[in-house]
Residue, then its C-alpha position, 0 to 999 in steps of 0.5 A: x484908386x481905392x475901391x471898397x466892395x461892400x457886397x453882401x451874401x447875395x451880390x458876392x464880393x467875388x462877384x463885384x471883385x471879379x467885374x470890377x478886375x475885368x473892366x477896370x483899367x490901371x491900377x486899382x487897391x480893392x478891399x471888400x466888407x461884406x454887409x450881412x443881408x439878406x441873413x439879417x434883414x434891411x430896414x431903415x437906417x437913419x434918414x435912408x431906406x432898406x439899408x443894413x444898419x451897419x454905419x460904424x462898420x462902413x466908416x471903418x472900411x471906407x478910410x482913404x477909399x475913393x470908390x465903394x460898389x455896395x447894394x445893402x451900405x448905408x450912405x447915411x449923412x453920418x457916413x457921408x461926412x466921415x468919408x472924405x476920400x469918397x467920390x462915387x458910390x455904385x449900387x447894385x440895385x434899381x435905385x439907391x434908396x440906401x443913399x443920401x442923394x442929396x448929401x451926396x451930392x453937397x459933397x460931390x460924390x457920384x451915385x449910380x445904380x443898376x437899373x433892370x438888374x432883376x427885370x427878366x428875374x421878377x417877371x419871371x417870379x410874377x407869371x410864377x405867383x401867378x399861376x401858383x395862385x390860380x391853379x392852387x399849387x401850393x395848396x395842392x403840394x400842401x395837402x399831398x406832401x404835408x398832409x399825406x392825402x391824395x385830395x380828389x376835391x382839387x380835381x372838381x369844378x368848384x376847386x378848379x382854379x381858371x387858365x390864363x388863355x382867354x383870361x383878362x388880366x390888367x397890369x398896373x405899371x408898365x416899366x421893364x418888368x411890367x412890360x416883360x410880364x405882358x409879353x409872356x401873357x400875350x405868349x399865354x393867350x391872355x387878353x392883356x389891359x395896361x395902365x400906367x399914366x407914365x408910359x407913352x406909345x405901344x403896349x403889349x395888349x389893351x391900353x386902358x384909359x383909367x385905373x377903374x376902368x382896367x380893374x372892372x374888367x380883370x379877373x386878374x390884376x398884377x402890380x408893377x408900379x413904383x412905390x411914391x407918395x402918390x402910389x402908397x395905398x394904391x389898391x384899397x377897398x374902394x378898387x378892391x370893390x371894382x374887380x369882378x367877384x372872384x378875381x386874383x391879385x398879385x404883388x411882387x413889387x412894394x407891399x405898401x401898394x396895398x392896404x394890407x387889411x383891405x385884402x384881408x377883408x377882400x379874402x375873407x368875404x370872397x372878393x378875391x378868390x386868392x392873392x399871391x404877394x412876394x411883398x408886404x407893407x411891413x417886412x418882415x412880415x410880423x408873425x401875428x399878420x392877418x395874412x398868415x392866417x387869411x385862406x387862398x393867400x400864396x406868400x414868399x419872403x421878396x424873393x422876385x428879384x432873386x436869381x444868380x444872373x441878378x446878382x451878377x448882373x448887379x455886379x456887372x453894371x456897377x463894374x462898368x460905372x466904375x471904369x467909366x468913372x476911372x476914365x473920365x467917361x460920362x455915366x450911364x446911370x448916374x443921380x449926381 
């Protein structure tokens, strides 16, 4: 069996090499292409989503290959149609957006992916956001390390920002790392409030019956739902206008949950006291975004699921959808 591993400067080619050498029985020919994300940013390829725009490169590596472990290749139906050999695609990642499913799958070729890769590693990076934008750290680092003032202001009542013990927060979404969150803010002593109209059976906190019900009662307001048709636009003026005056709003998971100028408006008149986003509906973020220069705004460039564990744990589970493919074995996470 012939194996590419198209890994890139986060989910190593070593990794992928070294998982799939562990789980994979018999014989197996592994060549490797490294795509250059995160270096260059991914965008849209073709008819697929946050791939790198390297086609010709990956029809070149993918001649005579049966099976490629990628996180970043673009599967277009240019790619698709020029590698006749191929029979399974593994992404390391939550969902194969890189992939053309559907031409996939006229062509019999298998697509599986990573889900909960970067669960623990994003809910981390949120309770993170969070409290940064709480407790105003940056802009404390920033006056100290940058500025060189020791800012006896951060120490007043008006400038104190609040704790999460006692604080109602609501989390929009409530998959695994909408679930994870909740359980470190119970942890916290936060009163937790749910909505996700998806999600059966218990939840970490209060279930709240509607979406304006869950944002007229936080003061802080956190977002873990998919990015769809449905959700693009999700939090607006109109839902911005029932939070409490002064609350917080966190994003680590797809920018375009938000209207971008909407929370810029919400910033700037007070609404919002701050908001701390790790995504944005455009990325990169244009240099001449309002963000960028909208006070009280915590910002990192989609670093949540960013850790080494992820990345070998991406690595990992693809590894073992390749040794069940290679014994016949029915798949854990498969679309095709």
């Amino acid at each position: 069996m012939r194996i590419l591993a198209a890994g890139d400067h986060f989910v190593l080619n070593s990794l992928i090499t070294e998982a799939l050498r562990r789980v994979v029985a018999g014989p197996a020919e592994i060549t490797e292409l490294t795509l250059p994300w995160p270096l260059t940013p991914f965008g849209k390829v073709a008819e697929v989503d946050e791939a790198n725009d390297s086609e010709d490169a990956l029809i070149e590596a993918l001649d005579g290959v049966e099976v490629c472990v990628t996180q970043m290749g673009p599967f277009t139906e240019r790619v698709l149609a020029a590698s006749p050999a191929l029979r399974m695609i593994a992404v390391c990642r939550g969902g194969p957006v890189n992939v053309n499913v559907d031409a996939a799958r006229a062509r019999g070729v298998k697509v599986c992916f990573a889900p909960g890769r970067n669960a623990a590693a994003t809910a981390e990076f949120t309770i993170g956001m969070m409290l940064a934008a709480l407790r105003r750290i940056p802009e404390a680092h920033n006056s100290l390390a940058l500025d060189g003032k020791w800012d006896a202001s951060h120490y007043t009542y008006e400038r104190c920002g609040p704790e999460l013990e006692d604080t109602p927060v609501g989390l929009i979404g409530y998959g695994a790392v909408g679930s994870r969150v909740a359980r470190v803010l119970t942890a916290f002593g936060a009163e937790v409030e749910v909505y996700d109209p998806y999600v059966r059976g218990d939840v970490h906190g209060m279930r709240s019956p509607s979406l304006e019900a869950l944002l007229s009662r936080s003061s802080v307001v956190t977002l873990h739902a998919r990015l769809t048709p449905e959700t693009k636009g999700l939090i607006g003026s109109r839902e911005l206008a029932l939070l409490p005056r002064g609350s917080v709003l966190v994003n680590v998971a797809r920018g375009g949950l938000v209207d971008t100028d909407a929370l810029c408006d919400a910033l700037d008149s007070g609404q919002l006291a701050a908001a701390a986003l790790d995504t944005y509906e455009q990325e990169p973020l244009p240099a001449g975004s309002r963000l960028r220069g909208t006070p009280d705004v915590v910002l990192t460039p989609h670093l949540g699921g960013a850790s080494k564990a992820v990345a070998r744990k991406a690595a990992r589970i693809a590894a073992a959808e390749v040794a069940r493919y290679a014994k016949g074995e029915p798949l854990a996470h498969c679309l095709t």
